[in-house]
Each structure stands twice: as C-alpha cells, then as structure tokens.
N, C-alpha and C positions, 0 to 999 in steps of 0.2 A: 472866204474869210481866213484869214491869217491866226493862229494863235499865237501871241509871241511869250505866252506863258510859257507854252509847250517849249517852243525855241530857244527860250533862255534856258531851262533846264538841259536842254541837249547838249546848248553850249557851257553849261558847268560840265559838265561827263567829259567833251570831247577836251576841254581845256586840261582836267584833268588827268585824261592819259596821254594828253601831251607834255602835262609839268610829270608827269611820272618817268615818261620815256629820256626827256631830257636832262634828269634827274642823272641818270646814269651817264651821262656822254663826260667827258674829260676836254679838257683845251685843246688836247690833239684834235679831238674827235669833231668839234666844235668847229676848228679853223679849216676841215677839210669841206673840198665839194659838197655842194647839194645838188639835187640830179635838176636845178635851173642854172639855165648855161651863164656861166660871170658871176655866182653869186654863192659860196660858201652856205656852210647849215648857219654861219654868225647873224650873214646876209637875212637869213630865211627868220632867224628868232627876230633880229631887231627887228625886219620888217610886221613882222606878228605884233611885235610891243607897240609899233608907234600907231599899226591900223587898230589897236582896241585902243589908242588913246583918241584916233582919228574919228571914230564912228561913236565916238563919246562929244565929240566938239557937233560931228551933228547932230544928236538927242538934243544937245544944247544949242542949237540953233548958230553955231559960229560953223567957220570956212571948217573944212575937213582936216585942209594942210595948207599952210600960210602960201604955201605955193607947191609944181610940183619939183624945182630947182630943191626946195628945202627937204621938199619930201626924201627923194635921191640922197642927197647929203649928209640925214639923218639915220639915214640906213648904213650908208657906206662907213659913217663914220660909229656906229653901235656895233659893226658885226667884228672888230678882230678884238672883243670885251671876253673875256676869260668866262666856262664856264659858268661857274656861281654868281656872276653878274646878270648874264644872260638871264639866266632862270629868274634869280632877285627882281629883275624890271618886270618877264614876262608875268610870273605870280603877281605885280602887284598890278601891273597896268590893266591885266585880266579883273583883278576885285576893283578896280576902280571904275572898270565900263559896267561890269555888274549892281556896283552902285549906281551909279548914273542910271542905269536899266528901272532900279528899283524905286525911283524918285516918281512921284503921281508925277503921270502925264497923257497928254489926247493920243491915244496912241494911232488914231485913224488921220493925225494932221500927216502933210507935206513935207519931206525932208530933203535938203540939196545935199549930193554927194558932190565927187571928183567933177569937173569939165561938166558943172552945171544939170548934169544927172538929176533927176527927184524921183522921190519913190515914197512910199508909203514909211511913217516912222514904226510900223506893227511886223515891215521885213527886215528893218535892221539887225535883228540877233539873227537871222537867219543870214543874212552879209556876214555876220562876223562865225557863225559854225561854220559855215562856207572856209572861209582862211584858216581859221583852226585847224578843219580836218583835211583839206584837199592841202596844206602848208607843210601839216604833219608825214602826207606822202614821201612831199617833196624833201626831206629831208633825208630820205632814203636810211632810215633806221630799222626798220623790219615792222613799218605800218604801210599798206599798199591798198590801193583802193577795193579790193576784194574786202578788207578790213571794216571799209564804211559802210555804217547801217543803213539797209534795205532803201529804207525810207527817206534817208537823206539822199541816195542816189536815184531814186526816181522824181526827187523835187529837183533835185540840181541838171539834171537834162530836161524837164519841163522849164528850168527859168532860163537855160543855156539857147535852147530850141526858141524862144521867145526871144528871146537878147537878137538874134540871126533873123528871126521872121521881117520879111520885108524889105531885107538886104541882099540887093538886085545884085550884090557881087556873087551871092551865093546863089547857087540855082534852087529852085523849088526842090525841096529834099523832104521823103518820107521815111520817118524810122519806127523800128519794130523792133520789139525788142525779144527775147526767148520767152516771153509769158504773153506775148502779142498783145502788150500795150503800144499806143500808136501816139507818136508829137511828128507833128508840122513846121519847116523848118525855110528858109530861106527867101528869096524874094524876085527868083528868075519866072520866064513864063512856067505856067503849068504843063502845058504842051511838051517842056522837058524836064518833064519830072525822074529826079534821081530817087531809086530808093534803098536805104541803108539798113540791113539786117544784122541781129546780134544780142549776145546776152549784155544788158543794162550795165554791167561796168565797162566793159569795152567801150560801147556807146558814148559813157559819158567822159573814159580816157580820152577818147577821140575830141568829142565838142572843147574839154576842157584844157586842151591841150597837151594831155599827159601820154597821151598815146599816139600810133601811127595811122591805128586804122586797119590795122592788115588784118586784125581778126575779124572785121567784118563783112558782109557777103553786100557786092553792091552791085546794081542792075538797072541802067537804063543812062550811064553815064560812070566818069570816073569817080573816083571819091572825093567829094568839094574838098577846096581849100578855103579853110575858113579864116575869119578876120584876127588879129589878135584881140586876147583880154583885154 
C-alpha cells in the first residue's frame, strides 16, 4: 500500500532544501555544468519545473507533455533564464503540483505517464521526490546521494530493481546490500546469476545511473550494463 500522504510531505522537505540550496546559486553558478552530460544546473532547474508541472497534467488526466520534441524544447529553452527566474518558476510550479495533489481524488485510479507508462495515481509524489532529490545531486551543489534519506534510498532501488526485472538485456542480478536487505533484478536465465554487493547508496548510484559501480563487489559475472532511464 502506497501512502501518498507520507510522500507528499517528503516532497515538501526535499523541494525545500532544494529552493533553499538554489537560493544561494548566482547566474554564473546557474549557467555552469551539471554533473548530466549536455545539460547545465539551468538544464537540471527547468527541467524540475516543467516535470512538476508534467505530473500535475497527469493527476489531471491530460498527456504529460504535448510531446517529447516539446518536452526537449522547453527545457532547452528555460535553462539559460537568470537565477531568480529559475527559482521564481520552480517555487511556484512546485505549490502548484502540491495543489493539484491536494484536490479530492481516487488516489488508487490508473494514471498514464511518458510513452504510455501507467502507474498508480497514489505513486505519483513519490515520481516527483524521486526528481527532486536525485535532480538536486545532479546539480552537483554540495547535496550527494549519501545526503538522501535512508528510506527514500531503499524505496528507490526496490522500484529501480523492478523497473529492470524481466529485462532479458540485463542478466538475472541479485543485490545486497551492507545491512543484507536483498532485491531481484533483471531478466537473463537464472542459471547466470550475477550477484551485486554493497552499501545501499552505492547500489542505488549504480541502478540510477549516478555511479560506476566500482564500489561494488560483484560475483558470478561482470557488472550488468543497465538500460537507460
């Protein structure tokens, strides 16, 4: 059962000490790299503003993004926007999907995301702490995934480890983590089973693309390449 109470509230916090961090950044600071390859910290904010506006069009039952041409677009064209703008969109576009959050609704219905995706409308805040705090990494401001809370790092390798499951690209992978919690991963035969050890942020650098992999201990194969996000 999904709380999306809980998760809304996560997502005020983590939005939070993201408009706080970014609070402090300057236009220099702003127009320089994000640690995603091609894409500025402007890149990383717009793209933050348009997906809380995006996953507010799904609560509401419309496309996510008119297309994903428009999507690209709107990004490329919001990220070289001067500090105080940035922030100005992301504070408000942030209290508008919290609105839209707070409007009665079935929260156990069907929702389409991107490329025909559906998912439950009760994990959608947890989609959007998801971009918040794994976005706020990638910003590379002095938030790093050692930073995210426990418990959003154990749900985000259980939904990452799901996402993979059954994807014959990836071989059958077993992970563990330094407290020997165990998720099931990929969709090669069993017969060649990879198994990935590590403490739980590593792990989930790795699934989520943020990392290499090299801190982790792997045995019975190399260490999968995974699909992208």
């Amino acid at each position: 059962m999904i709380d999306h109470a809980h998760d809304l509230g996560a997502v005020r916090e983590a939005t939070e000490r993201l408009l706080d961090a970014v609070g402090k950044l300057d236009n220099a600071a702003v127009a320089e790299p994000s640690r995603l390859p091609g894409w500025s910290r402007g890149h990383v904010l717009a793209h933050l503003s348009r997906n809380a506006e995006a996953l507010g069009n799904v609560l509401r039952g419309l496309p996510m993004y008119a297309s994903s041409e428009t999507r690209d677009a709107d990004i490329a064209a919001g990220a070289p926007r001067p500090a105080a703008e940035q922030l100005a969109d992301l504070r408000e576009t942030a209290d508008a999907f919290l609105a839209v959050c707070a409007e009665p609704a079935d929260w156990s219905r069907t929702v389409t995301l991107r490329n025909g995706v559906t998912d439950s409308a009760a994990r959608v805040p947890f989609r959007r702490w998801v971009e918040v705090d794994l976005h706020h990494v990638d910003l590379g401001i002095g938030y790093e995934l050692e930073d995210l809370p426990a418990a959003f790092v154990e749900r985000e390798i259980a939904f990452l480890a799901d996402r993979f499951l059954g994807n014959e690209s990836v071989p059958a992978t077993g992970l563990t983590d330094a407290d020997g919690r165990t998720w099931s991963t990929g969709g090669g035969p069993p017969s060649d089973l990879v198994t990935v050890q590590g403490p739980a942020v590593e792990l989930l650098g790795w699934l989520c693309g943020r990392r290499d992999g090299s801190a982790l201990t792997v045995a019975g194969g190399p260490l999968p390449t995974l699909p992208p996000l």
